[in-house]
C-alpha positions in Angstrom: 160.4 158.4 122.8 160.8 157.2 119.2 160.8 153.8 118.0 164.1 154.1 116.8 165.0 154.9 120.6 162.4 152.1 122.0 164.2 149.3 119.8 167.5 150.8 120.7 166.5 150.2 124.3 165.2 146.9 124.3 167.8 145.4 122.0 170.0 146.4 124.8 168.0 144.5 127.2 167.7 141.7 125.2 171.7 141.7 125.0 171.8 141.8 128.5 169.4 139.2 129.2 171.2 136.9 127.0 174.4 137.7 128.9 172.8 136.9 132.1 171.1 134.0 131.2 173.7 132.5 129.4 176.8 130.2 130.9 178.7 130.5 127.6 178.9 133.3 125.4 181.1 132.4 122.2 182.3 134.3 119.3 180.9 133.1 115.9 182.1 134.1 112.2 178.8 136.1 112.0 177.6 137.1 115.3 177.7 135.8 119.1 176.4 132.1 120.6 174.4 132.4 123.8 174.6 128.8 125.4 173.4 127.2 128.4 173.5 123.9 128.4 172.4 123.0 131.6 169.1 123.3 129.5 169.8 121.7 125.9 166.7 121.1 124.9 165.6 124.9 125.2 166.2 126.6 121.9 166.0 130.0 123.4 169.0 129.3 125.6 171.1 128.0 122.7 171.5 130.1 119.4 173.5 131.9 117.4 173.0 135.9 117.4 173.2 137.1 114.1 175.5 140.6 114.4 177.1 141.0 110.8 176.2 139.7 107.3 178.7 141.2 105.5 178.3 141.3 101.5 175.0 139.8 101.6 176.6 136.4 103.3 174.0 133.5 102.2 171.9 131.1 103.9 174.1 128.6 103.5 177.4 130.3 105.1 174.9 130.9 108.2 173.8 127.6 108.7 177.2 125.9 108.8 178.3 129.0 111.2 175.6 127.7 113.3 176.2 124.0 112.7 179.9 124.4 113.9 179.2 126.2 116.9 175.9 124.6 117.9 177.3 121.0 116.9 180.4 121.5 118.9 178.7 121.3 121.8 175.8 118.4 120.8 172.7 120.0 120.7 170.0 118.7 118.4 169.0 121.8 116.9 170.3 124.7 115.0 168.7 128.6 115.7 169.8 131.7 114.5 168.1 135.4 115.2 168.7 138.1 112.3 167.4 141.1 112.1 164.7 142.2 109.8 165.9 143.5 106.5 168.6 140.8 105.9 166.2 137.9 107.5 163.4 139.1 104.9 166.0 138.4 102.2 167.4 134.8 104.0 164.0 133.3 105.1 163.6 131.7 101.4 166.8 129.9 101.2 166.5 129.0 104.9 163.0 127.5 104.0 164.9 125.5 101.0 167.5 124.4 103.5 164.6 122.8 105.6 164.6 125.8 108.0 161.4 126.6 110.1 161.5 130.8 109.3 159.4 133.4 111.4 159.1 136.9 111.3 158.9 137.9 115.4 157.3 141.5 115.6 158.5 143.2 118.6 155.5 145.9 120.4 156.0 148.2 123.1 153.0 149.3 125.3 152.5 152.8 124.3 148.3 153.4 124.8 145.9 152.8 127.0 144.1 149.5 126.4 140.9 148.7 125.3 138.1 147.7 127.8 138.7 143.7 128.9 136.6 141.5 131.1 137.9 141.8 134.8 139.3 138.9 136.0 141.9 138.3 139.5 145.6 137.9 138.8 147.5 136.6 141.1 151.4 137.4 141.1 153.5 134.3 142.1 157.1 133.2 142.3 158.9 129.9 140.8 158.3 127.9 143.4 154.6 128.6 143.4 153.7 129.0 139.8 156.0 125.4 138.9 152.8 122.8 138.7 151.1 125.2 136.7 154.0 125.5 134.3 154.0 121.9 133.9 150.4 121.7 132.8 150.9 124.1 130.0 153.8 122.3 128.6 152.2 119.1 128.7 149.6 120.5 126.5 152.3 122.1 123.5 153.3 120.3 120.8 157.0 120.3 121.2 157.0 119.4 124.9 156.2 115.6 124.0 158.2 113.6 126.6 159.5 114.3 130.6 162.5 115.3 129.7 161.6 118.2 127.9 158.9 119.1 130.3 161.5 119.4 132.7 164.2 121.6 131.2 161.9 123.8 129.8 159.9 124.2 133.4 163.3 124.3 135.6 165.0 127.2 133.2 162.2 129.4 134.9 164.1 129.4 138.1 167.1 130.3 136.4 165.4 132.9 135.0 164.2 134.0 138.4 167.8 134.1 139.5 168.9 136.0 136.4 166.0 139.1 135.3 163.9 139.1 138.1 161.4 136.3 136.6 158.0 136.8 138.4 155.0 135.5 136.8 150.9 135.6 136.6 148.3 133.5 136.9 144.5 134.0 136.5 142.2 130.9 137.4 138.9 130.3 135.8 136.4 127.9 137.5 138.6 127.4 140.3 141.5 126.1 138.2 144.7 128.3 137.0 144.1 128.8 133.3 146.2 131.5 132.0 149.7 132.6 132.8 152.8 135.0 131.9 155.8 135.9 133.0 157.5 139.1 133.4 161.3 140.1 132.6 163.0 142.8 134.5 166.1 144.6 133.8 167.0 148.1 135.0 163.9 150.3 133.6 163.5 147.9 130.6 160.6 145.1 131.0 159.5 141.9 129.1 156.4 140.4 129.0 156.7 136.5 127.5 155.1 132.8 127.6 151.6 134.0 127.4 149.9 130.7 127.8 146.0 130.3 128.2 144.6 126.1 128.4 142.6 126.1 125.6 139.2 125.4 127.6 139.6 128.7 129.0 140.2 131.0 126.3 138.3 133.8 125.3 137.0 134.7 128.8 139.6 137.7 128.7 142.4 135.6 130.8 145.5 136.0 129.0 144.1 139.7 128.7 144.0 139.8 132.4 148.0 138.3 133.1 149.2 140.7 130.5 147.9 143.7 132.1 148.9 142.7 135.9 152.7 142.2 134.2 152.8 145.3 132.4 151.2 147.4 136.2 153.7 145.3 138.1 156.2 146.6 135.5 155.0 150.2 136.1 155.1 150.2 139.7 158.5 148.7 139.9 159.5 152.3 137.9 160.1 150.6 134.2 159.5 153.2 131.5 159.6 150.3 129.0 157.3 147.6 128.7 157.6 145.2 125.4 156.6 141.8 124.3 157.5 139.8 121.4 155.3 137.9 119.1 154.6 136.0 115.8 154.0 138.5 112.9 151.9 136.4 111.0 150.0 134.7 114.1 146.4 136.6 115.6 147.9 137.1 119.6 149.7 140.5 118.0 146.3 141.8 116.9 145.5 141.3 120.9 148.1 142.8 121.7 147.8 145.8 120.1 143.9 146.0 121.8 145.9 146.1 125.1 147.7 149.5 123.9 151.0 147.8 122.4 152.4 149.4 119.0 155.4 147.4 116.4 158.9 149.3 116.7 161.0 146.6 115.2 161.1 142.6 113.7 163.6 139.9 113.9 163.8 136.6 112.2 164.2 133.4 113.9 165.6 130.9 111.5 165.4 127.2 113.4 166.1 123.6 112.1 165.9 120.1 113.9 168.0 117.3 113.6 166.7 114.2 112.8 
């Protein structure tokens, strides 16, 4: 399959998941908002898809698209995913604006991977794999109080409800150390949130959950098996040691009220 036809594919997915996961889907001058705002405080849940920049539409013009739709509704941040070529030519004046801008490179698993350290997986559901959720937030940056904590852990059981959400766990020294979690649609599947505590890392763990996904994936008859990640971060250069190969980049443009 081509990678024209493998981002065809999982842009349709990615549609789709939005639909599902969403509880408003609203219209915007440029493109389409994907809301749920039983979890505010998860930017991935509210933002404004970027469809149509017609006549090389500015920075500027986006931002107040996403402004009046986000702020209609009260959330504290603005977020905005464009696709490649016109976010390439945006993320500047976004950055001017006081934008965050990153290049997202989306890599479909294509090869066998490398050789990794062995290590058990263990595939659980929400219910199970909730306390260790919670300890990985409580160690990011951005998950600084129990509010946050809480929306961003309880949206996993709507996404369990919604594409089939299962997720992985290995343990290191008796302790659970590294997880994923797993998207399924149809024949299409995601692989997101990898998340290893940082005492464990480099013992091959996150290695290990991405693996078990992309199997699981397998058996359950997917043909497709993608993940997304930074393009300027180092877990795409893992990635493509486990046998997954770019076919496409977004932009996500994000900015924080104070």
């Amino acid at each position: 399959m081509s990678s024209v036809d493998l981002a065809a594919r999982i842009r349709s997915f990615e549609l789709e998941r939005e639909r599902r996961c969403a509880t408003r889907i609203e219209p915007t001058a440029f493109g389409t908002a994907y809301l749920n705002l039983d979890f505010p405080l998860r930017y991935d849940s509210n933002f404004v898809w970027v469809e149509r920049t017609p006549g090389g539409v500015e920075a500027d013009a986006l931002a107040a698209d996403a402004d009046r739709v986000l702020g209609e509704h009260g959330l504290a941040h603005r977020k905005l995913v464009v696709d490649d070529e016109p976010g390439a030519r945006l993320a500047p004046a976004f950055r001017t604006l006081g934008w965050s801008a990153e290049r997202d490179v989306v890599m479909v698993l294509r090869r066998e991977p490398e050789p990794r350290p062995a290590a058990g997986v263990r595939e659980l559901g929400f219910d199970r794999v909730r306390p260790v959720l919670e300890a990985v937030l409580r160690r990011q940056p951005f998950a600084d109080d129990a509010e946050t904590i809480r929306q961003l852990t309880e949206v996993r059981a709507h996404l369990e409800r919604a594409v089939d959400a299962r997720f992985f766990v290995a343990e290191a020294d008796g302790r659970p150390a590294s997880v994923c979690e797993l998207y399924t649609i149809d024949t299409v599947a995601q692989i997101e949130d990898v998340n290893t505590l940082e005492e464990f890392r480099g013992r091959g763990l996150a290695s290990a959950v991405v693996l078990a996904a992309a199997r699981r994936a397998e058996e359950r008859g997917c043909d497709v098996v993608f993940l997304i990640a930074d393009d300027d971060d180092w877990p795409k250069d893992l990635y493509a040691r486990l046998g997954f190969e770019p076919v496409s980049r977004t932009w996500s443009f994000v900015r924080v009220l104070g």
